[in-house]
C-alpha positions in Angstrom: -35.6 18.0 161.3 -34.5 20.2 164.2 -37.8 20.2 165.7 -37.8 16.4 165.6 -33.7 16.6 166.9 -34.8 18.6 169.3 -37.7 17.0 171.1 -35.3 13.7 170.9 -32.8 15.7 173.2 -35.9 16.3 175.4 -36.5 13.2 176.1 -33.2 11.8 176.9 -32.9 14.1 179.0 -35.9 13.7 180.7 -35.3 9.7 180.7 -31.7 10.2 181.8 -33.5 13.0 184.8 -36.0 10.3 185.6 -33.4 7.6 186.2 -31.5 10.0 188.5 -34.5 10.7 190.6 -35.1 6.8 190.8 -31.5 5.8 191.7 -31.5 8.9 194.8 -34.9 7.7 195.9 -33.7 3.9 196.0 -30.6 5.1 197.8 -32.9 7.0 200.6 -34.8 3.8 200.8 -32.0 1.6 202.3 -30.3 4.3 204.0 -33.5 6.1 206.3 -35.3 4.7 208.6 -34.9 3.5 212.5 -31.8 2.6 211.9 -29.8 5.6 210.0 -27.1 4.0 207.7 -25.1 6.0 205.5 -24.7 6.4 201.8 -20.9 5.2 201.7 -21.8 2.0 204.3 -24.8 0.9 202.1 -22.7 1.2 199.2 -20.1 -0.9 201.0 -22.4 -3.5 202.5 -23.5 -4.0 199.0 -20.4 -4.4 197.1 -19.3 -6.7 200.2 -22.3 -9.1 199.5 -21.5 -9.2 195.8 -18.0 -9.1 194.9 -17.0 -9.8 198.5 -15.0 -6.9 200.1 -13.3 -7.6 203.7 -14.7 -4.7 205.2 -18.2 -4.3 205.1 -19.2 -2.2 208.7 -20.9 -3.6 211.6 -22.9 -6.8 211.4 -26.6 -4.9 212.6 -26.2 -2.8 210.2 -25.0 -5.4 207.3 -28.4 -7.6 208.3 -30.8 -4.1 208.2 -29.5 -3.7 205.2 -29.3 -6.7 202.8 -32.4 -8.7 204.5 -34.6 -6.0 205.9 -34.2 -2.6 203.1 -32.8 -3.9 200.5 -35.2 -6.2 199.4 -37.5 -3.9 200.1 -36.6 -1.5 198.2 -36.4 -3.6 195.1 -39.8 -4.7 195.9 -40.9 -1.3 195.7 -39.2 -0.6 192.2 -40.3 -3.5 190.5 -43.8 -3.0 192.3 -44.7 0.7 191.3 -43.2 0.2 187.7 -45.9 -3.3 187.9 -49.0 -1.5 188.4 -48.3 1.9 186.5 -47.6 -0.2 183.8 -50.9 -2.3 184.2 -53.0 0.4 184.4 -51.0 2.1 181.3 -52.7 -1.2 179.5 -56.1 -0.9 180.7 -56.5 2.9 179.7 -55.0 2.3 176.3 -57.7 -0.9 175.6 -60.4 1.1 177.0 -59.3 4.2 175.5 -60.5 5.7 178.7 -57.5 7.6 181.2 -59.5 7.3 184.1 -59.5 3.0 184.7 -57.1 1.2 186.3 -56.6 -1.7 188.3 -58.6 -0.4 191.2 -61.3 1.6 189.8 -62.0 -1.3 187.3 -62.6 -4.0 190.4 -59.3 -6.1 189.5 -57.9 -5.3 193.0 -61.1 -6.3 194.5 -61.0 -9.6 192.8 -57.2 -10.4 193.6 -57.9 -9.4 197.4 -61.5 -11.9 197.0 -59.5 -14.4 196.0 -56.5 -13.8 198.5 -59.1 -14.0 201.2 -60.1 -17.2 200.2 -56.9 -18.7 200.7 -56.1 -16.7 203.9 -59.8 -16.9 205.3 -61.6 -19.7 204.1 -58.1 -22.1 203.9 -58.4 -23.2 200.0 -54.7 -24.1 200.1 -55.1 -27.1 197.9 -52.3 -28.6 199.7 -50.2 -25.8 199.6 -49.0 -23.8 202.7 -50.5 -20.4 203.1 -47.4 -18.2 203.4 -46.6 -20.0 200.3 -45.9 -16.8 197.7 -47.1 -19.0 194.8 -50.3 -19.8 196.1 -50.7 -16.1 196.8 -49.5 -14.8 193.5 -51.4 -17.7 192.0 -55.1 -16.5 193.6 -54.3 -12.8 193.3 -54.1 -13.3 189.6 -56.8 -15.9 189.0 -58.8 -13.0 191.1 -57.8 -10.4 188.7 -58.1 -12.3 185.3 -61.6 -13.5 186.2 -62.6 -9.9 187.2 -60.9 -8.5 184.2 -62.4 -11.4 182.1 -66.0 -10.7 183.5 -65.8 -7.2 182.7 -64.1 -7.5 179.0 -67.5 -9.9 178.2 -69.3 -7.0 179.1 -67.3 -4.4 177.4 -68.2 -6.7 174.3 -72.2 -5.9 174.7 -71.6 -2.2 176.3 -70.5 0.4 173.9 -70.8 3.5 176.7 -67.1 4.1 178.6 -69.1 5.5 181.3 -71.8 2.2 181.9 -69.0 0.4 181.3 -66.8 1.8 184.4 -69.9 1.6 186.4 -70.2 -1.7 185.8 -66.6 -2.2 187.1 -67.1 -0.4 190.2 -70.3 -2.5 190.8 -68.1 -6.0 190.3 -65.9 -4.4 192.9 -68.0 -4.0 195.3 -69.8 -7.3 194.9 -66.3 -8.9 195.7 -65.6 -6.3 198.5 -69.0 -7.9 199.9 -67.9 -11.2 199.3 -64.6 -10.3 201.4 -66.3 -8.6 203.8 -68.8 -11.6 204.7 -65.6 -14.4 204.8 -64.1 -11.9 207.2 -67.1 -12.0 209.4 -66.6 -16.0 210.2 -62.9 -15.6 209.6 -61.0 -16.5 212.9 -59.2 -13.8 214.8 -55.7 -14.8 213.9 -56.5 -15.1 210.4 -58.5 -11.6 210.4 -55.7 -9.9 211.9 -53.1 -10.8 209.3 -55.7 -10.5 206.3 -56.9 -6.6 207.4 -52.6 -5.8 208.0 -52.6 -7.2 204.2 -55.8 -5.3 202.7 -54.0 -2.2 204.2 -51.0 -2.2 201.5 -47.2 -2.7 202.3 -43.9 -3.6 201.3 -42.9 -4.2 204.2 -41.2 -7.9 205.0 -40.7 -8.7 201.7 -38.4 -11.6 201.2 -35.3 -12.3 198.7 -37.8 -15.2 197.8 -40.5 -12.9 197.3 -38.3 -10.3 195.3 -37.2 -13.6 193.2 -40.7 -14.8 192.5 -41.4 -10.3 191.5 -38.4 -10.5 189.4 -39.0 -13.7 187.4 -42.6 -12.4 186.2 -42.7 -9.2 186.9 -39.5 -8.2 184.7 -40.6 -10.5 181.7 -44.1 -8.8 181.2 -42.5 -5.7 181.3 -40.5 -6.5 178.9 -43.1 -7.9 176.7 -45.1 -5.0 176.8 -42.2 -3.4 174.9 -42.3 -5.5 172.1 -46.0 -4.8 171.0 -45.7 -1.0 170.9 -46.4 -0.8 168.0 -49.8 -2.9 168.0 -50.8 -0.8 171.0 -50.4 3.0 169.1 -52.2 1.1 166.2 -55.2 0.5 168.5 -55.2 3.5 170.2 -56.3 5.0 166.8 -59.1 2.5 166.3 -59.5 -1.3 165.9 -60.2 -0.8 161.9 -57.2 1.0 161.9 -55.2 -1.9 163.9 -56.8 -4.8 161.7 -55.6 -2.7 158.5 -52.1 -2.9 160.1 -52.6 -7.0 160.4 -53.1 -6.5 164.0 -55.2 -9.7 165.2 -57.8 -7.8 167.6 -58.9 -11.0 169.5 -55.4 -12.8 170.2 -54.4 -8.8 170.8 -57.4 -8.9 173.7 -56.1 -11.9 175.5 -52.2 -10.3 175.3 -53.3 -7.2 177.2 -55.5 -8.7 179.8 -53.4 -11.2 180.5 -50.2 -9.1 180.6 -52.5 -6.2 183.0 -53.7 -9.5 185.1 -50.0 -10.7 185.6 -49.0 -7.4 186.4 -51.4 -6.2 189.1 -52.0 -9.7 190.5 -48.4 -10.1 191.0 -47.9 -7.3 193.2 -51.0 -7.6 194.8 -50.3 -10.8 195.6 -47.3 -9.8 198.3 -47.9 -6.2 199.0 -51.8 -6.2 198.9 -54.3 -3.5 197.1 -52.1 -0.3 196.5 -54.1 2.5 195.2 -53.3 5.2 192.8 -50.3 4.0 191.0 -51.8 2.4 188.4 -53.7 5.4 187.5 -51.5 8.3 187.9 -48.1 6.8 186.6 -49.6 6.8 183.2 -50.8 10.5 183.8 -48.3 11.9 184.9 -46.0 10.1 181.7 -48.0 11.4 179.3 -48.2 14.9 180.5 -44.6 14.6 181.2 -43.4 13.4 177.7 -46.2 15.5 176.2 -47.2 12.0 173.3 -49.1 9.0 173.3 -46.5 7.1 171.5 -46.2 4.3 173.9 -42.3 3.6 172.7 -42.0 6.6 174.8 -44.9 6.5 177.2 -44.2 2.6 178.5 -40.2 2.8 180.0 -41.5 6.5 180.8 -44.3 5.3 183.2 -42.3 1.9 184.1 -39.4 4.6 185.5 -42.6 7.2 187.2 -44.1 4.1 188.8 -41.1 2.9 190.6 -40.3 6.5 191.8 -43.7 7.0 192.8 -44.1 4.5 195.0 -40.4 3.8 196.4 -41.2 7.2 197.5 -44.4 7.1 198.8 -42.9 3.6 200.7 -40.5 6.2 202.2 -43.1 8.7 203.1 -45.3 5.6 204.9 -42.0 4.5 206.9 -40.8 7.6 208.1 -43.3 10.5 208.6 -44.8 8.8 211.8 -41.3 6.9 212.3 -41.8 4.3 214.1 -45.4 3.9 213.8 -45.8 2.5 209.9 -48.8 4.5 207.8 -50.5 2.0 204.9 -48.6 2.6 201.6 -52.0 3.1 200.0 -53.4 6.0 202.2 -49.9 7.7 201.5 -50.4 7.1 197.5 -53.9 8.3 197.2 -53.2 11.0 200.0 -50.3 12.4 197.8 -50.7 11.2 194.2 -54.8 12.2 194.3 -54.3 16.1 194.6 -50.9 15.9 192.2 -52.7 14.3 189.0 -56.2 16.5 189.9 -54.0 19.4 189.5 -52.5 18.6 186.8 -55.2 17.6 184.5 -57.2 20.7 185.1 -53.8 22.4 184.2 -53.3 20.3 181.0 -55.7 17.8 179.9 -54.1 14.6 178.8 -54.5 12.9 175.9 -54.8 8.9 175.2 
């Protein structure tokens, strides 16, 4: 009982540590930059925009703040804990800790079907800055991709042919891209390649709304079946015996990962890394694979992850912007490397 008592402590603390981190690295976020903007005047441009304090500091620094970095920042929150948590999906369905959004091809077909709208101008009607006809081709790239490969992991019983597979469907939709932006016009080329880079930056309070009002459901939904997902992880014999439907179970997952790494893909285009190293680094962290643990564990590792690696992008070549992605994988790569051949990680 005091073991038990005292790995509980453990982990609230860590939690509690984790939170910490995440709050000083959103704060940093809004306050660095071109503009330098204290602590005490972010704090008070905030609480002037929501409870409505007289004094709020000068109007340049008030707009930076709540329409430039703040919105931003949230972005970056709700996008790292997105894609950590996604990939946390795939490598529990595959049992496999190495597949993720990326590796997988499900950025590939997101940005395929991205280009489509962007290059090849199948609005439907709709405008192409339009965030739901982004959002709504990023995921209808990513659910077909995930869809295509699922059929195969039905007739494919090696993890390993499997995962080649999914790097061979990403590069078949990498080709596809690459041949749309070879008669794309030069105005539409030059915002797509910006895109395919990665970046929070310019996100909107509309975007953030559109992040929020998927992103934090399916987060929260991956919560409630827990239980389901430590029952698989044993076996699917074992998850049946538990009265676990396997094939309605199936759909849940790919169409919560889909959601999840379309949605972010969508607005800040293909970010590498995040998807496979939050999970890593939660499970060597909390030392379990009980996902009551491991999911708010790698939602909270994914935001910090990348809000920092956001900051990293904006600032180390200040004012030249690097792509969020080369910063994740230039970072995150070495860290995880490291750190499995310290400790190898269990599923």
């Amino acid at each position: 009982m005091e073991f038990i008592k005292g790995r509980g402590t453990r982990y609230f603390f860590l939690f509690v540590l984790l939170l910490a981190v995440l709050l000083c690295s959103f704060l940093l976020n809004i306050s660095l930059g071109s503009v330098k903007i204290s602590f005490a005047e972010v704090t008070k441009i905030i609480l002037h925009k929501f409870i409505l304090l007289q004094d709020a500091g000068g109007a340049v620094n008030e707009a930076v703040v709540w329409k430039i970095r703040l919105p931003r920042a949230i972005a970056t929150v709700l996008g790292g804990a997105a894609l950590a948590v996604s990939g946390l999906l795939l490598q529990i369905f595959f049992r496999n800790p190495i597949v993720g959004p990326y590796v997988l091809g499900i950025s590939s077909g997101a940005t395929l079907f991205v280009g489509l709208v962007v290059l090849a101008g199948l609005t439907f009607g709709f405008g192409v800055g339009s965030p739901f006809l982004l959002f709504g081709a990023a995921f209808l790239g990513s659910l077909i991709v995930m869809a295509l490969v699922l059929v195969i992991a039905n007739k494919v019983k090696s993890v390993v042919t499997l995962l080649v597979i999914g790097l061979m469907v990403g590069y078949l939709c990498s080709a596809v891209t690459s041949l749309l932006m070879a008669f794309a016009q030069k105005e539409q080329l030059h915002g797509f390649v910006m895109w395919t880079l990665g970046s929070f930056a310019g996100f909107t309070w509309k975007q953030v709304f559109v992040v929020a009002v998927i992103g934090i459901p399916c987060l929260l939904g991956t919560l409630l079946i827990c239980k389901p997902l430590n029952a698989l992880l044993l076996s699917e014999d074992y998850a049946k015996s538990m009265g676990v439907s396997i094939k309605t179970f199936r759909v849940v997952i790919v169409v919560l990962s889909s959601l999840l790494a379309g949605l972010i893909t969508a607005f800040a285009g293909p970010v590498a890394f995040i998807g496979q190293a939050g999970p890593h680094i939660s499970r060597l962290l909390f030392g379990t694979s009980d996902n009551r643990l491991l999911i708010p564990g790698t939602v909270l590792l994914g935001a910090i992850i990348t809000s920092l690696c956001d900051l990293a992008a904006r600032m180390l070549y200040n004012p030249v912007e690097l792509p969020i992605s080369a910063v994740t994988s230039f970072f995150g790569a070495p860290i995880v490397i490291y750190l499995i051949l310290k400790r190898r990680t269990l599923m």
